[in-house]
C-alpha positions as CSV (number, residue, x, y, z in Angstrom):
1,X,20.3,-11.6,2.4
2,X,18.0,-9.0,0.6
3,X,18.0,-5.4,0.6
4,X,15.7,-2.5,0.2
5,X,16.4,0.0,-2.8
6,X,17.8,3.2,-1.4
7,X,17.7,6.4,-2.2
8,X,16.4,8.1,-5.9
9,X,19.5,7.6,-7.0
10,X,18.3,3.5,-7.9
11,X,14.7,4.7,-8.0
12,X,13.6,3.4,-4.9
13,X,12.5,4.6,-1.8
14,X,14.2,6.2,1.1
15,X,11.8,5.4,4.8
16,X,10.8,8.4,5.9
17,X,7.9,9.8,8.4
18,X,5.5,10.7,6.2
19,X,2.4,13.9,6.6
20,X,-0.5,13.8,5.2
21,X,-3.1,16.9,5.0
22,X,-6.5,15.8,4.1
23,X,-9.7,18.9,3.5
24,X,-12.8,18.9,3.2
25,X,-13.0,20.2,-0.5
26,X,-17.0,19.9,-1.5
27,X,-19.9,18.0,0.0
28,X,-18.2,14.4,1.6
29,X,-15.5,14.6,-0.5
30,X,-11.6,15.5,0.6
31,X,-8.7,16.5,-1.0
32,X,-5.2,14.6,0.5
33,X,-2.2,17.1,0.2
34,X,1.0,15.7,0.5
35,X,4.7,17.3,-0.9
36,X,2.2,18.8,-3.6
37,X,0.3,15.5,-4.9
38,X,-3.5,15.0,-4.4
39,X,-5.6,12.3,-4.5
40,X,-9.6,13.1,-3.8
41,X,-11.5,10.8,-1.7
42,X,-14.3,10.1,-0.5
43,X,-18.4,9.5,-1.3
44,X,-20.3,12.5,-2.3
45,X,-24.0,11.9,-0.8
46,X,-25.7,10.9,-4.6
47,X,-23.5,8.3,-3.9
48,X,-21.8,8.6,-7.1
49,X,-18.1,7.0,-6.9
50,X,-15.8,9.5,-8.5
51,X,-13.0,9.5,-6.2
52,X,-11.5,6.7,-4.7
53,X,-12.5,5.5,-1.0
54,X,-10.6,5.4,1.7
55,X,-10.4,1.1,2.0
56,X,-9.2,1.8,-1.6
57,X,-6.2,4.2,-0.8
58,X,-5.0,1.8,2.0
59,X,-5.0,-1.3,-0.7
60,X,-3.4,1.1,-3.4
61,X,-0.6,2.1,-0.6
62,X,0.1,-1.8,0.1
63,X,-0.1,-2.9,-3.5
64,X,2.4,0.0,-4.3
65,X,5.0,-1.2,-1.5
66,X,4.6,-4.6,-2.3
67,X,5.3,-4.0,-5.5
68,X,8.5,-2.0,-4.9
69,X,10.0,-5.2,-2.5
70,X,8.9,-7.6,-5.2
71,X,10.8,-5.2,-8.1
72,X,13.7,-5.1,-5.8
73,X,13.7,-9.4,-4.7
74,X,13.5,-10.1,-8.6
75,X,16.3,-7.2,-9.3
76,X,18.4,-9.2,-6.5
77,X,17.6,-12.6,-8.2
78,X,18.0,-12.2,-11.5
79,X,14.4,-12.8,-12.2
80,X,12.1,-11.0,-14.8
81,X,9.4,-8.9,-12.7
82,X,7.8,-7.2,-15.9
83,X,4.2,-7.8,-16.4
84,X,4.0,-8.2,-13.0
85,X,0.2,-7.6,-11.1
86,X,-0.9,-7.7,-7.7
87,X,-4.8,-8.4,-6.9
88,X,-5.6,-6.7,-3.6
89,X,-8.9,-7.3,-2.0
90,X,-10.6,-6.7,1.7
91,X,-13.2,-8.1,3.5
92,X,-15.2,-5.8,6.0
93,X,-16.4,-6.5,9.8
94,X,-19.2,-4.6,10.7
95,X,-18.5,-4.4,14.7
96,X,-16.4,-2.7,15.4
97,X,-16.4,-1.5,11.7
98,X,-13.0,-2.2,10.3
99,X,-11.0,-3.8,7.3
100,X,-11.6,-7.3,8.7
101,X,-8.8,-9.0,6.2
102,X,-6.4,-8.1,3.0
103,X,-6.0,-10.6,0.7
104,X,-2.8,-9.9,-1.7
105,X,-2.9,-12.0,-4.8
106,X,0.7,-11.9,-7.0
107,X,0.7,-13.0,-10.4
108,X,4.4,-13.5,-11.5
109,X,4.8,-16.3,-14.1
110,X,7.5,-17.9,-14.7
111,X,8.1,-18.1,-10.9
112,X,9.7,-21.4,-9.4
113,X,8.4,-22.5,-6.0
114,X,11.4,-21.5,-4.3
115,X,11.8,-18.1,-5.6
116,X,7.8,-18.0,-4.7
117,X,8.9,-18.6,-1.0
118,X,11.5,-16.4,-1.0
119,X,9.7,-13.4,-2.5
120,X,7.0,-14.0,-0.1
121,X,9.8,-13.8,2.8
122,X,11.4,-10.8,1.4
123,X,7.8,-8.7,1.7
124,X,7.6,-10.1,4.9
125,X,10.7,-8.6,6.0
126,X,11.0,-5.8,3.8
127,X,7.4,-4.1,3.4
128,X,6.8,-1.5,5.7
129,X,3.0,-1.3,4.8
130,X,2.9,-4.8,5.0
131,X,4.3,-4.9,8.8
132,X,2.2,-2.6,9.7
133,X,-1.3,-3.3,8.7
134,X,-0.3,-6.9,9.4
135,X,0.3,-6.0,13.2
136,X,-1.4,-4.1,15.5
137,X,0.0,-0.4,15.2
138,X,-0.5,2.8,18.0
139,X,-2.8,5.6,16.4
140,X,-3.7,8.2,18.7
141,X,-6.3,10.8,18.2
142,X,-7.3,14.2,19.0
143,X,-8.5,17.2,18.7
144,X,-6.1,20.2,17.7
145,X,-6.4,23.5,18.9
């Protein structure tokens, strides 16, 4: 049975709802704001990339969680994780326009094929960004007063 870290106190990370603020701060480009980090996103209209896109945060997010779960499997299973690097990639779909698929590449070496299968079954059951962008999630919008 596996576990997720818990708490600072290991250096992991405890669930918790998370808010995000994101503004406008110049022309097409916007500021995220949350507990006093920023990232800037977005495509200024020279379309210059200096700040990274949206598709790009969502990868970053799931690469970072994986990576956490994989820290935490290895930790469990006595297994070096250093040196460690996840590949994350998307494809597109232009109707309705959407992230039509993630791929996730892990490269891990030395890693036997049964500690492959069971760190692959660990993010499955452990990643939070995983389960979600792997399922269908609620998002409701609208427009506050």
């Amino acid at each position: 049975m596996t576990t997720a870290l818990k708490g600072p106190d290991k250096g992991g990370y405890s669930p918790r709802p998370a808010t995000v603020e994101v503004v406008l701060t110049e022309d097409c480009v916007a500021t995220a704001v949350t507990g006093g980090k920023l990232v800037s996103v977005g495509l200024p209209p020279d379309g210059t990339v200096r700040h990274m896109r949206p598709t790009e945060l969502i990868l970053a997010g799931l690469g970072g969680c994986i990576l956490t779960n994989v820290i935490v499997f290895c930790r469990e299973q006595s297994l070096n994780w250093h040196g460690v690097r996840l590949v994350l990639s998307n494809t597109d779909q232009r109707s309705p326009p959407r992230i039509a698929s993630i791929q996730v590449a892990l490269h891990l070496k030395p890693l036997s094929a049964a500690a492959a299968a069971g760190l692959i079954q660990h993010v499955q059951a452990n990643s939070r960004m995983y389960n979600t962008l792997s399922t269908q999630v609620a998002v409701s919008l609208a427009v506050a007063a």
